[in-house]
N, C-alpha and C positions, 0 to 999 in steps of 0.2 A: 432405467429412467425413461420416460415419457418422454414425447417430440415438444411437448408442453412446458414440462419443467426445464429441458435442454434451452428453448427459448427463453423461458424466463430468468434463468439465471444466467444467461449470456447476455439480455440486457442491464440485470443488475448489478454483471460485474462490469460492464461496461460504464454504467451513470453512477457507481461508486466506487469505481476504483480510486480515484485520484481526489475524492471528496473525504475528508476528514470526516469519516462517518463508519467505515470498516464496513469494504466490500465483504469479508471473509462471513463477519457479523450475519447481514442482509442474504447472501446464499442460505447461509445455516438455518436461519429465520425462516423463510419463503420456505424451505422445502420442508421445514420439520411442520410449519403450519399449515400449509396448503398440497403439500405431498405427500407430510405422513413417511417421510427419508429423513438423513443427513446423505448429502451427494459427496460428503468426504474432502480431507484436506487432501487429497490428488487432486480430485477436482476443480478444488478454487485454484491450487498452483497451476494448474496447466492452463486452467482458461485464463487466467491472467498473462499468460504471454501475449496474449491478444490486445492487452491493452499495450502492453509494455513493448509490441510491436508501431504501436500508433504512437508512442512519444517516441521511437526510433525516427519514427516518418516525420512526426511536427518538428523535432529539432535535429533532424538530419543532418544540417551544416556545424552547429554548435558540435556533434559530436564525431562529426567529422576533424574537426578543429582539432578536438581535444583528443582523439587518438593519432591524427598527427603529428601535435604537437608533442605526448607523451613519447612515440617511438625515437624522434627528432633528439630531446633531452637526454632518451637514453644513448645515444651515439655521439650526442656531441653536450660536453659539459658547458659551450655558452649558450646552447640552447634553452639549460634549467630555469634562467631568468622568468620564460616566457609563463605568464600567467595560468596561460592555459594548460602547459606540462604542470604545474603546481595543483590546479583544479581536475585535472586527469587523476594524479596521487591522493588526492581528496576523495573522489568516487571510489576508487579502489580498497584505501582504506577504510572510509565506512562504509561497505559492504562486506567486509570481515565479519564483523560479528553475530549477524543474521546467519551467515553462513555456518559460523562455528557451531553455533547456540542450536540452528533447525535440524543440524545433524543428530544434537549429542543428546538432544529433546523430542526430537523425529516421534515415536512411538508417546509421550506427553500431546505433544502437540497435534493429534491424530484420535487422540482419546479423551483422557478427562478433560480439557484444555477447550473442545467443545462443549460440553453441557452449559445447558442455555441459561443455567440459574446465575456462572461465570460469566457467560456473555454479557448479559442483561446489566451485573453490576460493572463489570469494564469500561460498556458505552455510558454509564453513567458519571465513573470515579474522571474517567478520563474525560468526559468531555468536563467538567468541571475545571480538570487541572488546564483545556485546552482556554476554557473563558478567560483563567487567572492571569494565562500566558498573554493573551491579548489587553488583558485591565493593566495590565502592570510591567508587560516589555516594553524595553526603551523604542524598540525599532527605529533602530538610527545606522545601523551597519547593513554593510550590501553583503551583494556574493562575492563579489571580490574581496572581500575581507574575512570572509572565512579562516581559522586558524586549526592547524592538525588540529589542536583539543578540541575543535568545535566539530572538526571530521570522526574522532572516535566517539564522542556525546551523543551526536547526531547517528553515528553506527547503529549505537547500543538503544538510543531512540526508535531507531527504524525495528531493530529485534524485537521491539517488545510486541510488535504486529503480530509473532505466533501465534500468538492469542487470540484467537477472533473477537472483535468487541473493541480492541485499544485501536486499530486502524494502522496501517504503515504512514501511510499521507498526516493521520493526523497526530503520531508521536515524533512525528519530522516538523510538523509546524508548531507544537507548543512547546516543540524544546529547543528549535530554531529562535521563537518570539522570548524565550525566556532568554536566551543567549544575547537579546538584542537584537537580533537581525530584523530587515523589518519583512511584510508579506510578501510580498513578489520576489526578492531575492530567495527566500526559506522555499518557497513554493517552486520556485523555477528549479534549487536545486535536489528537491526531492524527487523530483523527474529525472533528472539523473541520475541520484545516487539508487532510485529501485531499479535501474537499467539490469545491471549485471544479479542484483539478489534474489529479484524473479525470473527473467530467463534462465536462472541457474535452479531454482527451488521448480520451475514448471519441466525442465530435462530429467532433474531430480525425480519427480513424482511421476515422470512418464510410464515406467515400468510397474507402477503400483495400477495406474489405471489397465493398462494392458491384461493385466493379473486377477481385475477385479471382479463381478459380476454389473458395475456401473455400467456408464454411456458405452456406444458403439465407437467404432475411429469416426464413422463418418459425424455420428451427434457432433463429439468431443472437436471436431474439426468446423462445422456448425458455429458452438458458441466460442469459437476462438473468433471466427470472421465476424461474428455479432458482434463481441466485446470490444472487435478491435474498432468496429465503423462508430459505434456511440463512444466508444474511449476516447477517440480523434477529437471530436465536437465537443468532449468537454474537457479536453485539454484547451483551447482555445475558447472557450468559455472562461474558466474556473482564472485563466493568467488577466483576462480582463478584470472581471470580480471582485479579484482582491486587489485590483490596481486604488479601487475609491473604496469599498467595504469591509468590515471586520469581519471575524470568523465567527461571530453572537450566534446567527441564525442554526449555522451549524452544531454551536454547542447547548441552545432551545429543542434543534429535533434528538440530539443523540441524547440528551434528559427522558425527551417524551416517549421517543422508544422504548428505551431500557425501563421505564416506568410500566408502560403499557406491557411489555413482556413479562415483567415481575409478575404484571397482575393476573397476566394470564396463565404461566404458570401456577399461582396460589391458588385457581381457580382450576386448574388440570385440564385446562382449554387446549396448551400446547403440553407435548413429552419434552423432557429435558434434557434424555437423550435417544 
């Protein structure tokens, strides 16, 4: 890889990680269009600890909290009350399934799972499903009202991320908004619940990149510190956002995308794989 594409795609995991629009998507894109690659699912995983280092740092006290809290409940049964032991077991829990699903798909997920003709309809099918969620969820329930079923839902929401195209962020918000919840509760806890499912899937892929003929350590160390500086900013961005606005705008670009990619594959503008 180029010192070109290493930066480019450490900015774009950074300004799309956490946007309902599928960082995974956007690398695949970029590089297969303007580099003539795919920089591979090691890739996006490992440079996504770089973001998932910056929501470590923006809500460092919350999750301070809640790993306190959780050790606290384990030792002591009147401790289980506390809210935040309850939302510790919520994160945990829906991070099962990502987990389970990226092992047992690993080689899927790595292969046919990118070709860009799958992508292209992904960001389409799903940002539609993303609009529905917003036309027609109640959003009346917080994070604290979270229920296990809405911790495995929400799981198996986040899994379908493998795929590049569906977004981790944004099958956490249209199945959070279809659940009810409203956007800043859904959103604040999709920041935690990718805490442990990426740093696990980027330790995961570390030995693939090592093995690979990809980035050097030093690139690969490069766009972690890019991804993590723009990840920061728009975490702090993105909780404002959606404090007054819908997710429309989001599911307008992931239409026009996926459109515009179709077309240019039918045109053999881009390779598919």
């Amino acid at each position: 890889m180029s010192w070109l594409e290493v930066i480019v795609l450490g900015l774009l995991q950074g300004l799309t990680e956490f946007l309902p629009i599928s960082s995974s998507a956007h690398l695949r894109i970029a590089s297969g269009a303007f580099f003539g690659n795919d920089p591979g699912a090691a890739f996006t995983a490992v440079s996504q600890i770089g973001t998932e280092a910056a929501v470590i740092v923006y809500f460092a006290r919350d999750i301070w909290r809640l790993v306190v809290a959780w050790f606290r409940g384990l030792a002591n049964r009147d401790a289980r009350d506390d809210p935040d032991y309850r939302m510790a077991w919520l994160v945990i829990i829906g991070s099962v399934p990502i987990a389970v699903l990226g092992v047992l798909f690993k080689d899927q997920v790595e292969t046919v799972a990118r070709n860009l003709w799958l992508v292209a309809t992904t960001l389409i099918v799903f940002g539609v499903l993303l609009g529905l969620a917003e036309r027609f969820g109640r959003q009346e329930r917080e994070i604290s009202q979270i229920t296990l079923k809405d911790g495995i839902l929400l799981g198996l929401a986040q899994a379908m991320a493998l795929i590049p195209g569906v977004s981790r962020s944004g099958g956490t918000i249209t199945a959070g908004l279809a659940l009810g919840l409203t956007r800043p509760a859904i959103v604040r806890y999709s920041f935690l619940l990718a805490i442990p499912s990426v740093f696990g899937a980027g330790i995961f892929q570390l030995p693939d990149i090592a093995a690979g003929d990809g980035p050097s350590a030093v690139q690969m160390v490069v766009a972690v510190v890019i991804a993590f500086v723009v990840g920061y900013a728009v975490i702090a961005w993105l909780l404002r956002f959606v404090e007054n606005n819908t997710v429309y705008v989001f599911v307008a670009y992931r239409i026009a995308l996926g459109v515009a990619l179709l077309a240019a594959l039918a045109i053999g503008a881009v390779a598919a794989t």
